[in-house]
GUDO-660360 format. One record per residue (C-alpha): residue number from 1; x negated, y negated, z negated. Coordinates in steps of 0.1 Angstrom, whole numbers. Example, Ala and Ser with C-alpha at 12.3 -4.5 7.8 and 13.67 -1.06 7.14 Angstrom:
residues 2
[1, [-123, 45, -78]]
[2, [-137, 11, -71]]
end
This chain:
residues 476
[1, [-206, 1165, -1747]]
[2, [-178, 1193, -1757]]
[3, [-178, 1216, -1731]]
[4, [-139, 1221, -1736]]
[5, [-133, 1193, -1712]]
[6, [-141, 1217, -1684]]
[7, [-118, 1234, -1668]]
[8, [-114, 1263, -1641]]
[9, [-99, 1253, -1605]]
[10, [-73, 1272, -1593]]
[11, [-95, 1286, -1563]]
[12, [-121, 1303, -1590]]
[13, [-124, 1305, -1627]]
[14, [-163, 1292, -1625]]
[15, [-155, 1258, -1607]]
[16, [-153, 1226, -1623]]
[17, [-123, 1200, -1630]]
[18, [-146, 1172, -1613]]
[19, [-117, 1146, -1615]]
[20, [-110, 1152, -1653]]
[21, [-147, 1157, -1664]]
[22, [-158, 1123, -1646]]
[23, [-129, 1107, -1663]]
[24, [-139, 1120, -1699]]
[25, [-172, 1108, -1692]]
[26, [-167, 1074, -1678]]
[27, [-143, 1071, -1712]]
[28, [-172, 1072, -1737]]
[29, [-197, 1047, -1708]]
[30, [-165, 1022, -1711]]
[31, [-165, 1018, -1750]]
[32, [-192, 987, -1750]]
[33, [-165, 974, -1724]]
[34, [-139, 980, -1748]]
[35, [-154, 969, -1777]]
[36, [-163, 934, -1754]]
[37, [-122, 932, -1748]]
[38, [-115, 935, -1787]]
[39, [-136, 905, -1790]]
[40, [-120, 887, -1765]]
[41, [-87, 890, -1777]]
[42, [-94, 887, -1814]]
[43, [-108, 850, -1802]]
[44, [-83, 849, -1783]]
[45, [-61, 848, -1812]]
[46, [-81, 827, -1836]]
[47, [-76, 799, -1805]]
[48, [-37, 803, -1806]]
[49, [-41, 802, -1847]]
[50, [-61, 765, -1846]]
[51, [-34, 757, -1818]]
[52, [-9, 761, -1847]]
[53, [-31, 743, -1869]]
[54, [-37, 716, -1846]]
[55, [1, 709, -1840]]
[56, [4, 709, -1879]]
[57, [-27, 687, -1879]]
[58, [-9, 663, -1857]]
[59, [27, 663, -1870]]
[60, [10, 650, -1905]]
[61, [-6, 624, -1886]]
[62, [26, 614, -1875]]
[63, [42, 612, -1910]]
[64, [13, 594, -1924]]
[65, [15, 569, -1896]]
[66, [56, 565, -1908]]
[67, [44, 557, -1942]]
[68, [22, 532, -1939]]
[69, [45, 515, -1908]]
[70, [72, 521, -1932]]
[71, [55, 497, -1960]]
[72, [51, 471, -1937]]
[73, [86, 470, -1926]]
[74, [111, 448, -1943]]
[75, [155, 457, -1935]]
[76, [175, 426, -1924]]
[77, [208, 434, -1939]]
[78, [241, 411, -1932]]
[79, [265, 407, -1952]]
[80, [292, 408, -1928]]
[81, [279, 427, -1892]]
[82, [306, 415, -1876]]
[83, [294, 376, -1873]]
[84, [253, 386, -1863]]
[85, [230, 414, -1867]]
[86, [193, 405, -1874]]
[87, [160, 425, -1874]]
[88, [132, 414, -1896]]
[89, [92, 419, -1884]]
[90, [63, 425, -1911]]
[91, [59, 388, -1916]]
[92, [96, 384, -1928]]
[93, [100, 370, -1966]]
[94, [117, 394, -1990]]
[95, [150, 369, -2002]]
[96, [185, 364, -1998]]
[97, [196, 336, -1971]]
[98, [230, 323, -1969]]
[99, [247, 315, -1930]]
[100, [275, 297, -1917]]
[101, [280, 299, -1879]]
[102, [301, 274, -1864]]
[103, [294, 272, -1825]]
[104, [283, 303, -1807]]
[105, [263, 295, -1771]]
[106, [276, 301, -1740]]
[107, [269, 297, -1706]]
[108, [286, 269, -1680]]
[109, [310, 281, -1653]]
[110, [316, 267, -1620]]
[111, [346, 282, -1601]]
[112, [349, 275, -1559]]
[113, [384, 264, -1544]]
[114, [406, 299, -1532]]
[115, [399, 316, -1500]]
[116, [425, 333, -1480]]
[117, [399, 359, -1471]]
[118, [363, 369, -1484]]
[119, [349, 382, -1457]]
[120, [363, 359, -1428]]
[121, [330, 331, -1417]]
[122, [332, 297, -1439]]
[123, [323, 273, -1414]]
[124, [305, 276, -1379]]
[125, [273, 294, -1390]]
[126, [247, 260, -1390]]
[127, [220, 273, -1415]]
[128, [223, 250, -1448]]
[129, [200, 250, -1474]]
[130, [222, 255, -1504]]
[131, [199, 244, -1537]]
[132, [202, 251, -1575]]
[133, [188, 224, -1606]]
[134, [195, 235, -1643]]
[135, [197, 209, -1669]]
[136, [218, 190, -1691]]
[137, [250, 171, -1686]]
[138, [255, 141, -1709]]
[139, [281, 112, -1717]]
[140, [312, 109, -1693]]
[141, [346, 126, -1699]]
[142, [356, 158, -1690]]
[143, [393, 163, -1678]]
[144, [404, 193, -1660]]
[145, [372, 209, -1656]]
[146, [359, 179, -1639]]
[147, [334, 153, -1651]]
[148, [336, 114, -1653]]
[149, [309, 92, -1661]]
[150, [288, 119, -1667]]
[151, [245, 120, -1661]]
[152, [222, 150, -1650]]
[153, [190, 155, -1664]]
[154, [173, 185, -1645]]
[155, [158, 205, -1675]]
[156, [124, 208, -1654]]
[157, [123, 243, -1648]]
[158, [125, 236, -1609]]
[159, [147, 243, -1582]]
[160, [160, 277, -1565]]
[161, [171, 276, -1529]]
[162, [191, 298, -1506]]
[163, [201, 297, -1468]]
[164, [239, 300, -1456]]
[165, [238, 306, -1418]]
[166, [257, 329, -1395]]
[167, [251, 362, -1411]]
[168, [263, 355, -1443]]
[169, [287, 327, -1436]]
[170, [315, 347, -1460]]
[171, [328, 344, -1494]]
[172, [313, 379, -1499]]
[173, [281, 373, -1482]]
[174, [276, 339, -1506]]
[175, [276, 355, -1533]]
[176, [253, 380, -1522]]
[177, [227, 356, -1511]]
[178, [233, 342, -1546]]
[179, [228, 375, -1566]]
[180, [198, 387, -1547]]
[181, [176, 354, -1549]]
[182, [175, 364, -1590]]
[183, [171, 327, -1594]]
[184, [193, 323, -1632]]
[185, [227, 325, -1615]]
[186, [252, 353, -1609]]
[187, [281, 348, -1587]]
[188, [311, 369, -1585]]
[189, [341, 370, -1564]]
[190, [378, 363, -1586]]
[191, [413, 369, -1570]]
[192, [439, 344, -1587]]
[193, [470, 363, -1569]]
[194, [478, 327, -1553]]
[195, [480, 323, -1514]]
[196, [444, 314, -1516]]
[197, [433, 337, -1540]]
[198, [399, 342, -1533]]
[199, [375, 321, -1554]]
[200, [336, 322, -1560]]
[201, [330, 324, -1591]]
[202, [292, 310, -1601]]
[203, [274, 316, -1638]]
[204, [247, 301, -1657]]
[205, [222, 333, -1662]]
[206, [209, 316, -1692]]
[207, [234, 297, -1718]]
[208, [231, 265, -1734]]
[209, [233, 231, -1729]]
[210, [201, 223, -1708]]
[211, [206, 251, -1685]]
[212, [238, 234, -1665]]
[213, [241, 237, -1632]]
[214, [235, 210, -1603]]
[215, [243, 222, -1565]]
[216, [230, 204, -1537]]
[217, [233, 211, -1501]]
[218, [214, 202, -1466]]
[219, [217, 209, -1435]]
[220, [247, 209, -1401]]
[221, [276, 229, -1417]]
[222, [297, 200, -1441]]
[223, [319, 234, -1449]]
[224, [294, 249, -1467]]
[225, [289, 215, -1487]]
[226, [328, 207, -1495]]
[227, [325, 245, -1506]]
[228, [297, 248, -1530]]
[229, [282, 210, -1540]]
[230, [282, 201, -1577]]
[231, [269, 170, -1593]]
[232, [287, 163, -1624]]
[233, [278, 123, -1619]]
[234, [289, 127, -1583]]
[235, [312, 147, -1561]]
[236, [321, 177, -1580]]
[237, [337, 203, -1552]]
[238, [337, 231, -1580]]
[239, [357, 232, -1611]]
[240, [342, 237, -1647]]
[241, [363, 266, -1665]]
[242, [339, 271, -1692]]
[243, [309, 243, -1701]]
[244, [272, 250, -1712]]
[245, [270, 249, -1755]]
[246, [244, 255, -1778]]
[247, [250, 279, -1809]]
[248, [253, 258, -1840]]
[249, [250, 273, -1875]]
[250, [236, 265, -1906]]
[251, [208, 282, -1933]]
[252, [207, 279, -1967]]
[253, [226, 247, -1956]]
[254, [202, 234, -1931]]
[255, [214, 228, -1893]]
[256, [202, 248, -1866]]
[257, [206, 241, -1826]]
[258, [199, 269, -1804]]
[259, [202, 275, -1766]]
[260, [206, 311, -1769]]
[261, [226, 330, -1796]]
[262, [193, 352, -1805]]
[263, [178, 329, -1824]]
[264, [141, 335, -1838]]
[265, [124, 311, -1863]]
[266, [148, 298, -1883]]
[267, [141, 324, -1909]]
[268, [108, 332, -1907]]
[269, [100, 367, -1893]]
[270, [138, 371, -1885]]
[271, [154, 376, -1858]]
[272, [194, 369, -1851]]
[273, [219, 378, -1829]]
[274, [250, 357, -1833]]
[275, [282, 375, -1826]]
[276, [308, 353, -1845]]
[277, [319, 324, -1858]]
[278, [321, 321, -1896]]
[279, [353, 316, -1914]]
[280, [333, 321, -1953]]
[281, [295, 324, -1960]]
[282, [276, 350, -1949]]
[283, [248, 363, -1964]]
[284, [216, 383, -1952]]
[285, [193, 404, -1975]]
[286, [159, 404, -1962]]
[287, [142, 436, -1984]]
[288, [118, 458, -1982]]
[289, [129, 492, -1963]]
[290, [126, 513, -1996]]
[291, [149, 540, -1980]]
[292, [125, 541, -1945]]
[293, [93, 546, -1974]]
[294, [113, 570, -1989]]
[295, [121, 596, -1959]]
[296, [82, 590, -1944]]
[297, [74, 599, -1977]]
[298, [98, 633, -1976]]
[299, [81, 641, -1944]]
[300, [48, 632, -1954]]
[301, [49, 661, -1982]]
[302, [72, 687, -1955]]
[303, [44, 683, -1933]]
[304, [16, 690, -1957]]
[305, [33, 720, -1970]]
[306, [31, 734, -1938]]
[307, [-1, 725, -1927]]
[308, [-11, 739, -1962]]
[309, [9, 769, -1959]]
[310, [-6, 782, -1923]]
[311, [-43, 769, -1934]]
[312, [-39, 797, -1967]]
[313, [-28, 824, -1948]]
[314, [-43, 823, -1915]]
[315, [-78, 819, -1937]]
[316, [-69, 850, -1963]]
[317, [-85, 880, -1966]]
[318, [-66, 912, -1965]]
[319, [-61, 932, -2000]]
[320, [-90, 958, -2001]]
[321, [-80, 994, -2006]]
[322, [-44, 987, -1996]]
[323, [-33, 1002, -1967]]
[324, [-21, 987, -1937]]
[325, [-31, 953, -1951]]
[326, [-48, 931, -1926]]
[327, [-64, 892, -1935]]
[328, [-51, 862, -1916]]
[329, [-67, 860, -1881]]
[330, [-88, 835, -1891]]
[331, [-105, 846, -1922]]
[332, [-137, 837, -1929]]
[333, [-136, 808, -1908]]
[334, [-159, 777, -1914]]
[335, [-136, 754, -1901]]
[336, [-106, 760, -1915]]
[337, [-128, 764, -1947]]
[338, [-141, 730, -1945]]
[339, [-105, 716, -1931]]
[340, [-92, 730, -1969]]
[341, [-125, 717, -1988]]
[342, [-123, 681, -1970]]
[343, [-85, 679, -1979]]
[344, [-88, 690, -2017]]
[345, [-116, 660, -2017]]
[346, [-91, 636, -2005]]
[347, [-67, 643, -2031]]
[348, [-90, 645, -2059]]
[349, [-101, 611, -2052]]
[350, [-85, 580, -2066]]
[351, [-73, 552, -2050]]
[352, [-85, 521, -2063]]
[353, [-56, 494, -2076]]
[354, [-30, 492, -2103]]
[355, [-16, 529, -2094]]
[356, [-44, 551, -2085]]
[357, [-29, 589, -2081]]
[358, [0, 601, -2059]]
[359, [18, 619, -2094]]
[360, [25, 584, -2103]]
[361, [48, 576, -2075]]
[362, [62, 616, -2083]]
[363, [40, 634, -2055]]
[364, [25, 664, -2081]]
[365, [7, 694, -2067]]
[366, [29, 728, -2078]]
[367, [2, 764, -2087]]
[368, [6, 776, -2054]]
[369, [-11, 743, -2038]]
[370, [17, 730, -2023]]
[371, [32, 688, -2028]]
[372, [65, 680, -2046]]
[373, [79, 651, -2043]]
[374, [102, 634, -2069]]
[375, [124, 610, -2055]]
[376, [136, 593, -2086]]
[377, [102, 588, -2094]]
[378, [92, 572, -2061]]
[379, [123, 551, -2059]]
[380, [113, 537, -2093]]
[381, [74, 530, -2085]]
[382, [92, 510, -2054]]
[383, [115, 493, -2072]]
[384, [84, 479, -2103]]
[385, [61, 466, -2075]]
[386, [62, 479, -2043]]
[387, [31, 463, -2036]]
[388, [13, 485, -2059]]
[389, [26, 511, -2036]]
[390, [17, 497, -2008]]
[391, [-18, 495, -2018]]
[392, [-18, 534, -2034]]
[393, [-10, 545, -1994]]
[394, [-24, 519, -1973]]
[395, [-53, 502, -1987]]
[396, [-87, 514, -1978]]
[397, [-90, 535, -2004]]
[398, [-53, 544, -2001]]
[399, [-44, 584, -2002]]
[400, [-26, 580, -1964]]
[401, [-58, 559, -1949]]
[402, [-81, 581, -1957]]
[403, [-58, 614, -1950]]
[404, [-50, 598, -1911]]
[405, [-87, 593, -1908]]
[406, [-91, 629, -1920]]
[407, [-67, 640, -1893]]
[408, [-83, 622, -1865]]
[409, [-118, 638, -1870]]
[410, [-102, 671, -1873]]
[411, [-83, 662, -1838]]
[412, [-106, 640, -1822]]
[413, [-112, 657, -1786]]
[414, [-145, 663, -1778]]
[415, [-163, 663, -1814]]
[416, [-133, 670, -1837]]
[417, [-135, 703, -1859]]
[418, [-104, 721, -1837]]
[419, [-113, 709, -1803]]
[420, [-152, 716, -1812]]
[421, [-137, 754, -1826]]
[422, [-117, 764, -1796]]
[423, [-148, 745, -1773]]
[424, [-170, 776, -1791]]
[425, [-143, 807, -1789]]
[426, [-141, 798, -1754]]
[427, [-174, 797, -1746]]
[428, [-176, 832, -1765]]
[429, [-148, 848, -1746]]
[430, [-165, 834, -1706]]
[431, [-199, 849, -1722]]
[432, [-181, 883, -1732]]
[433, [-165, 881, -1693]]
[434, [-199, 877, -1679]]
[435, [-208, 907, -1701]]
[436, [-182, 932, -1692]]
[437, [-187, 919, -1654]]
[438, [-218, 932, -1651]]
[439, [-212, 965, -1666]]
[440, [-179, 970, -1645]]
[441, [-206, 973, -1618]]
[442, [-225, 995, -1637]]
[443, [-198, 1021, -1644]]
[444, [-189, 1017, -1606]]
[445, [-222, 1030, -1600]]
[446, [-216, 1058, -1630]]
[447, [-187, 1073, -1618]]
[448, [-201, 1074, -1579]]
[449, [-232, 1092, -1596]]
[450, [-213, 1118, -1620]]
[451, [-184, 1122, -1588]]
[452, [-215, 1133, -1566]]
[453, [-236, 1154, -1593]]
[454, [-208, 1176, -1605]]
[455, [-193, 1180, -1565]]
[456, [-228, 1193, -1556]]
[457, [-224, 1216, -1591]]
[458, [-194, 1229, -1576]]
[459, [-211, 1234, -1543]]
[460, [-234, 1256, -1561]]
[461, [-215, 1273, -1578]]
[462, [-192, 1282, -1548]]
[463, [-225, 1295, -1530]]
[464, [-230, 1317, -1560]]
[465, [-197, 1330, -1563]]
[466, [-197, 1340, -1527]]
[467, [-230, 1356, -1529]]
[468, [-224, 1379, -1556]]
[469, [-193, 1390, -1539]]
[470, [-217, 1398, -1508]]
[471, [-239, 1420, -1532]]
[472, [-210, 1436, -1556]]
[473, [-197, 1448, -1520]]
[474, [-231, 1458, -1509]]
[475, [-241, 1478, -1542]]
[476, [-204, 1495, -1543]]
end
């Protein structure tokens, strides 16, 4: 122990500096503490290094997922976007189909007599049931929104009912009751600018021709009934403004009815949106979304790049004899080690099929390990068979099956190789906090012994230094 540490108080050059030689001491008991906090924090870093790792993990998971959604999805192009839009599942047929629209559907319209006022009580407040049937209205004339001769044929879907009574007796509170039984009719309230200008306005929630409306009413107040009740083969006391159609249209010249103006199955895997009617052909290209394949392919090789990049250096060693070089934090690591071993095996192996490598669809590996991509190359591989391609990426033995299964056992929580690597770190740095909890006690006890044992040496020493006075003084 140097004895240079020691130092003279002020009161006598043969005292001690107890404060300063306890601390010096209780320095050199604290390096195995220190040496336990190095430990901690260099795990510490190796967990936010596979943290990294795993988000890089994760985000090439993702881009693997794109590609092999990618080659099951088919594009659903129109010719003219202004007529309908369509969208186009996995079980779509490649072709080209040709459209003519020539009836768009639409929903029927009933509209009340005017009000003078919306919110003054229709009637004296009786409760009457007011009821709703939806079906189809056939034969008969139609004049001036107003049927003649006309059936109903209730479409079967049953009847909705609401009650009109004192407290909401009111144009306003009508079509209230209307709106909040969510029965497949929305009303609205119109004002015409007449003296009467007030007028219920009642809407079919669903369009076409089987979803008419039929309004019945029972109960004390005939008001409510020469307001609202609609039977177009009986007393009609609402007008039509607009009447219930179908959409009509035709594919590759075959005629198709339909309630709604989304219209699924007539092309199979296809779904339409009518917007327009036709005034020329339209056509729609259903195709394999080469350009979707393309971009998950992009990311596919982005994402390896990086996982590849961080995997190299984090795992490096640092360049002996230079100075100030360091390795990656996790150098020498057996997981990241097997992570890079399990990933050259996937590459190295073939897929089975017509194309069996990923250069032949222009994904090459460069000297420095990481993925090019040439998109030329890709396009074209598409273009020749694209189920060749398909099978290359997503058939059992295909290069993004097997690398999404990779990523999952690297993932997987609970037994995965990151989860199971951090699981271990962890349970390093509690064991190296257990460690340097017991020996905080011990150097607790340390400093309380050296703070006594140099005190009493200072005691001593004080009694000394006051005797020999006594005798100096004697002898002299």
């Amino acid at each position: 122990m140097a004895t240079s540490s020691v130092s003279a108080s002020s009161s006598s050059g043969n005292l001690l500096d107890v404060q300063s030689l306890v601390s010096q001491l209780m320095a050199v008991e604290r390096q195995p503490i220190d040496k336990l906090n190095a430990k901690i924090s260099t795990d510490q870093t190796k967990i936010s290094s596979f943290g990294t790792i795993s988000g890089l993990v994760s985000s090439f998971q993702t881009a693997l997922k794109s590609i092999m959604s990618g080659l099951q999805n088919l594009s659903a192009t129109p010719s003219d976007a202004s007529v309908f839009s369509a969208a186009a599942a996995s079980t779509a047929v490649p072709g080209t189909y040709t459209l003519n629209v020539s009836q768009l559907a639409q929903s029927q319209n009933l509209v009340a007599a005017g009000q003078a006022s919306s919110t003054t009580a229709i009637g004296n407040g009786t409760a009457t049931t007011v009821t709703f049937d939806f079906g189809t209205i056939s034969g008969g004339t139609l004049s001036a929104g107003t049927y003649s001769g006309a059936t109903f044929t209730s479409n079967g879907s049953g009847t909705k009912s609401i009650t009109i009574d004192g407290t909401n007796n009111t144009l306003q509170g009508i079509r209230d009751a209307i709106n909040a039984a969510n029965m497949g009719v929305s009303a609205t309230i119109v004002n015409d600018g007449s003296g009467t200008p007030y007028r219920l306005s009642l809407t079919s929630s669903n369009p076409g021709v089987s979803n008419s409306l039929k309004i019945t009413t029972s109960g004390g107040d005939g008001t409510i009934n020469n307001l609202l009740a609609y039977d177009p083969a009986g007393t009609q006391n609402l007008n039509q403004s607009v009447a219930a159609q179908n959409a009509n249209l035709t594919v590759n010249g075959i005629a198709i009815t339909s309630a709604s103006n989304t219209v699924t199955g007539a092309i199979q895997g296809v779904t339409l949106t009518l917007k327009n009617l036709t005034t020329a052909p339209t056509t729609l290209t259903v195709a394999h979304d080469t350009a979707a394949v393309a971009t998950a392919v992009s990311s596919f090789v982005d994402t390896y790049n990086g996982l590849y990049s961080q995997l190299k250096s984090r795992s490096a060693y640092g360049s002996s004899g230079s100075s100030g070089s360091s390795g990656g934090s996790l150098a020498g690591d057996g997981t990241v080690r097997a992570m890079m071993d399990q990933l050259r095996s996937i590459f190295n192996s073939p897929a089975t099929g017509t194309l069996t490598t990923l250069s032949q669809v222009g994904i090459s590996f460069q000297a420095d390990g990481s993925l090019k991509l040439d998109s030329s190359k890709l396009n074209s591989a598409m273009s020749a068979n694209f189920s060749d391609v398909t099978n290359l990426f997503s058939s059992t033995t295909g290069y993004a099956t097997r690398l999404d299964t990779w990523t999952t056992t690297v993932l997987q929580s609970g037994d995965g190789l990151i989860p199971n690597s951090i699981a271990s770190l962890n349970t390093a740095i509690s064991g190296y906090n257990d460690q340097i909890s017991h020996l905080e006690v011990r150097m607790s006890t340390l400093q309380t012994q050296y703070t006594a044992q140099y005190s009493n040496l200072n005691a001593l020493l004080s009694s000394m230094d006051s005797t020999s006075a006594y005798l100096a003084k004697q002898l002299g």
